[in-house]
Each structure stands twice: as C-alpha cells, then as structure tokens.
C-alpha positions in Angstrom: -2.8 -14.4 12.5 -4.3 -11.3 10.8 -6.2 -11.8 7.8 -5.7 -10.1 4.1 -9.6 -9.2 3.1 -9.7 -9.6 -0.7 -6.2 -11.0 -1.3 -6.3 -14.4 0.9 -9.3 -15.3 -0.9 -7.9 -15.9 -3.7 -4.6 -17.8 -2.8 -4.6 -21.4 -0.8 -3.1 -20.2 1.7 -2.0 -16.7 4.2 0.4 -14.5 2.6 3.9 -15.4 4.4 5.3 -12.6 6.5 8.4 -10.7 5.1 6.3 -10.3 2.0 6.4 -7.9 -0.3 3.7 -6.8 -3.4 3.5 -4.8 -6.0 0.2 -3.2 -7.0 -0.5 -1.6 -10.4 -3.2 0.1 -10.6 -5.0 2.6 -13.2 -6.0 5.9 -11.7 -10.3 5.6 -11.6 -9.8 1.7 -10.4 -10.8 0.7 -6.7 -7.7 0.5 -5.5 -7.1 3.5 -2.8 -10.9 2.3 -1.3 -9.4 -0.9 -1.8 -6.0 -0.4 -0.1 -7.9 0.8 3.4 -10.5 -1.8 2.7 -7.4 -4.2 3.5 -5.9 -2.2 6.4 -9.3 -2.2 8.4 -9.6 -6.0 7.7 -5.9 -6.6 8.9 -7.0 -4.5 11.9 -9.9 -5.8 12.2 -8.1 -9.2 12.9 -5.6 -8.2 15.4 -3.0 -6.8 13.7 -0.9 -3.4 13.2 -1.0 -0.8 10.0 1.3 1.9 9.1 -0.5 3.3 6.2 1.7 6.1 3.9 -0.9 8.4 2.6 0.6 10.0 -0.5 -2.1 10.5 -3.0 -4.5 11.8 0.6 -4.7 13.3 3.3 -4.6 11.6 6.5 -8.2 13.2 7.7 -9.6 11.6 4.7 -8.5 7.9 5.8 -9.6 8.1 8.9 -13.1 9.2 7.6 -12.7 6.3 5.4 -11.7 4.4 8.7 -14.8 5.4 10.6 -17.2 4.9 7.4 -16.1 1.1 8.2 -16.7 1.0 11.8 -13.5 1.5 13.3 -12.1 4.4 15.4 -8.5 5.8 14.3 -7.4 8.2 17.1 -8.3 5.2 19.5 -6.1 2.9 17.2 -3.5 5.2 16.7 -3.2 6.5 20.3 -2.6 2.5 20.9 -0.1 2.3 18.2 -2.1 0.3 16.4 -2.4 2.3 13.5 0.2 5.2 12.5 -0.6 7.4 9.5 2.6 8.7 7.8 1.9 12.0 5.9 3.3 12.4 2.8 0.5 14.2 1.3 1.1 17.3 2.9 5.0 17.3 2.0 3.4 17.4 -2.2 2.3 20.9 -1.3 4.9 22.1 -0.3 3.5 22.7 3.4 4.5 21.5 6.9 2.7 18.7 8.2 1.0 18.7 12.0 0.8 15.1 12.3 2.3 13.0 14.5 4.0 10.8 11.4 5.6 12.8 8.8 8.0 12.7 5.8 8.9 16.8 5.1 11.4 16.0 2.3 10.0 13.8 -0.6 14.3 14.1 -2.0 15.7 10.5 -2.1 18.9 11.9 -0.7 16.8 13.1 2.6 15.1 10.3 2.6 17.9 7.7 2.3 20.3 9.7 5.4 17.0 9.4 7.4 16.7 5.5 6.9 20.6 5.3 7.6 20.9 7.4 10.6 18.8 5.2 12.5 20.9 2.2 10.8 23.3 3.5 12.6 21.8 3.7 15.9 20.6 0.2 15.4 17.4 0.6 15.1 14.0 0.3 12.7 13.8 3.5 11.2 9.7 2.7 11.9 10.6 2.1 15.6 12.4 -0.9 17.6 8.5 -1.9 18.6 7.6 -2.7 15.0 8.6 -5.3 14.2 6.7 -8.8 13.6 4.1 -10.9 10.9 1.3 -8.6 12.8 2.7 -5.9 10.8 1.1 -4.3 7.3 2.7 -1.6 5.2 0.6 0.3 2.4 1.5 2.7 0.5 -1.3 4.5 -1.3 0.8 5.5 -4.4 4.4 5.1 -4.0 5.2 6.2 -7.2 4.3 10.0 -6.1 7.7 10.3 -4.9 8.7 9.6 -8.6 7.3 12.6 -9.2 10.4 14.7 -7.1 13.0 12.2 -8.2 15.0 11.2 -10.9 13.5 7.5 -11.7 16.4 5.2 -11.2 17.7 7.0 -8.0 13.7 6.5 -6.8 13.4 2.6 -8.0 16.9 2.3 -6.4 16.2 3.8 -3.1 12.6 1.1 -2.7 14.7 -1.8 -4.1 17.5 -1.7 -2.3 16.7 0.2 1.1 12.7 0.4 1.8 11.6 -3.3 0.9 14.8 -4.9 2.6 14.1 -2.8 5.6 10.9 -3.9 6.0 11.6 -7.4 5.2 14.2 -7.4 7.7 10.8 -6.7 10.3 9.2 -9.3 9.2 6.0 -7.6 7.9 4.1 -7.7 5.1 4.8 -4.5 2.7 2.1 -3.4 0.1 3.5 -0.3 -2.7 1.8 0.9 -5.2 2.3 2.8 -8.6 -0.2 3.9 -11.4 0.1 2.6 -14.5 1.6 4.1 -17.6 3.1 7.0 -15.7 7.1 5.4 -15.0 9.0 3.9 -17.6 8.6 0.3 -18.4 12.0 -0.5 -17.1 10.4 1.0 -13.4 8.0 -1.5 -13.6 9.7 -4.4 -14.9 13.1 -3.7 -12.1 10.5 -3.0 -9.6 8.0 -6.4 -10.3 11.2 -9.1 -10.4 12.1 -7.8 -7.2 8.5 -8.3 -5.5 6.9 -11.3 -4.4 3.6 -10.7 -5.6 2.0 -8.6 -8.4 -1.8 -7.6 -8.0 -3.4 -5.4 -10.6 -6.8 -3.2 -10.5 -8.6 -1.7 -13.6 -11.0 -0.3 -14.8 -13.3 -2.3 -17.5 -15.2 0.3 -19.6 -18.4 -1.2 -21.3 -17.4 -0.3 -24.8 -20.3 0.6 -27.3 -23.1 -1.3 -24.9 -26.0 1.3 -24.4 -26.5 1.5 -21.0 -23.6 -0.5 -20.0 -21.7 0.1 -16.8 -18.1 0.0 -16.1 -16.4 -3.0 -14.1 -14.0 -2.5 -11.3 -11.7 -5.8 -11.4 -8.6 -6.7 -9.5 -6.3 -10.1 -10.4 -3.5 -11.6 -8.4 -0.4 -11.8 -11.7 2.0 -13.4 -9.8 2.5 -14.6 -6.7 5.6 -16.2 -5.5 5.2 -18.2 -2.9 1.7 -19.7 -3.0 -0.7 -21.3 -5.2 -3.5 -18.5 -6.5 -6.7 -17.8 -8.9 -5.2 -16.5 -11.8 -8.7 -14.9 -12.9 -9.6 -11.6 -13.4 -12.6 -10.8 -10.4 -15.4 -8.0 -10.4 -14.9 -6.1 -7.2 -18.3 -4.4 -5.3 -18.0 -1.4 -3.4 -21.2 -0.8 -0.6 -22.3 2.5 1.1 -19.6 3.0 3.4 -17.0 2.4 0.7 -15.7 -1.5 1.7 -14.5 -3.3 -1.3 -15.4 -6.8 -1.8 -15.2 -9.5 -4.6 -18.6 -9.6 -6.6 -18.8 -13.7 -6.9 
C-alpha cells in the first residue's frame, strides 16, 4: 500500500481508504510545500494523485515535483498523476491543461458531477477508482470565494466527499483559517474523518527568535494518533519533514 509521509507517522496504523480529512491551515504555514510533500511520498510508494491546484499554478507543482526528484509529464502521461487547474479559472482566463475546471459556480460545477452520474460513471474517470488513490486540494475554500457559503459547504458535503468515498480513495481539502464562517468549519469538520492543522508559531518578544512551523493531527476517527503539536523542517528542495 502507498504510504502518507508525515501523517502515518503519527497514527498506529495506515489511514483506511474511503478517508476523508480536513486541513486547517493559516496562510504563511507549511502546508501547500506540505501538501505536495505528501503527494510525491504517495507516489513515491506506488500510488496515484490527482492534485487540484487552486491557490497555484500547475507549472509551479511540477517544479515543486521535480525539486523532489520526480518527473511529472512522465507521471502524468501514465496517469499517474493528473493536475486539475483551478488556478487559472480565478483569473478569469482559459486554461490549456489537459485537467480543467472553467467555471468555479457551484451550479456548473454540481450539473458537471451529475451528468456523468448519469452516464454511470466517476466524474474523475471509470479507471480511478481504488485505496491507491489520493485527492488534495490545495485550498478548497478558494471556491468559497465565487459562492455563496452554504451552497459551497453543501456542494463538498453532500456531492464531492461522497463521490470520492464511493472510489475508495483517500480525499485531502483544505481551507485557511479565519476566512469562512465558524459554522463552515464546524458543518465541514463533523463530516470529516480526520482534522489536521498547520500554523505558524511566532517567537514573541525573544530577540533573535525564529518562527516554528508545526502541524498536529486534532482528530482522527478511526485510528489511534499523537495528539502533540510537532515542529515541521523544510530542506533545500522544499520536502517537509517532522523535526524530532
């Protein structure tokens, strides 16, 4: 089985597939090195990544991707890896990748998940399916920012995390802290299986002192975990590890 980097450490055991967990994180934390950090591991380990970029764009993971040793295209040209550009769609421009959402609207994004529903099939493809599978979404809650909250929170509750359940995968999304309402994060957290926060830890008045990058597993449903808040180390090429 594909292994979590990070994440796997610090429960007793592999996350089950059909998961799905929430990620909090607070905007200069580690979490978007973080998040391909994790896909590159899962890769790295046999598996399969479709990775939403929303808060980048796709040229800049795969640089990311190549800064830790792998090769994109080559995944992606075996279906390995898909990119799914959303960035692009925030600027209000057309997108030339393979893997695109144009419309950020939850009503164009809802008739696209239903008409292949009705076709009976994944609307990420009949082949995806399977516990080799990883979802991340870099900042999910981007598409708050072209939607009325409920109708967006509605839309991921009750059609994007039972879809990808219903694959079998394992399904990372992410939103920024303090930008949706508390009842966003409180509807969207008793629905997850798993709540992992980053932060930042500022040094306070400390002359000299550095800020701490730290990460936590809050909840986890299914298997025993390390409650503890952990420094987290980032090296040259940008891979995030846990300073023990």
């Amino acid at each position: 089985m594909p292994r979590l980097a990070l994440i796997e450490n610090l429960t007793s055991g592999l996350i089950p597939p059909g998961s799905t967990l929430m990620v909090e994180f607070d905007p200069a934390s580690q979490w978007y090195n973080t998040s391909v950090t994790l896909a590159a591991g899962w890769l790295r380990t046999g598996g399969r990544v479709i990775y939403s970029a929303l808060a980048q764009p796709p040229d800049d993971i795969r640089s990311q991707f190549r800064r830790l040793g792998l090769k994109p295209e080559a995944l992606e040209k075996e279906e390995k890896l898909t990119i799914e550009d959303w960035y692009t769609t925030t600027l209000g421009q057309k997108s030339k990748e393979k893997h695109s959402i144009q419309s950020l609207k939850v009503s164009d994004l809802s008739l696209s998940l239903a008409q292949t529903e009705l076709r009976g099939t994944s609307y990420w493809g009949s082949s995806n399916v399977g516990p080799d599978l990883l979802f991340i979404s870099d900042d999910d809650g981007t598409v708050a920012r072209f939607n009325d909250e409920k109708t967006w929170v509605e839309l991921r509750l009750t059609r994007v995390n039972p879809g990808i359940r219903s694959l079998n995968a394992i399904n990372f999304f992410s939103i920024m802290r303090g930008v949706q309402s508390e009842w966003a994060y409180k509807r969207l957290e008793g629905a997850s299986d798993g709540i992992i926060d980053f932060r930042l830890e500022e040094p306070g008045e400390k002359v000299g002192g550095e800020a701490k990058s730290m990460m936590r597993i809050r909840f986890m449903k299914s298997l025993a975990f390390d409650r503890r808040w952990h420094q987290l180390k980032t090296d040259g090429n940008l891979e995030v590890s846990l300073d023990e």
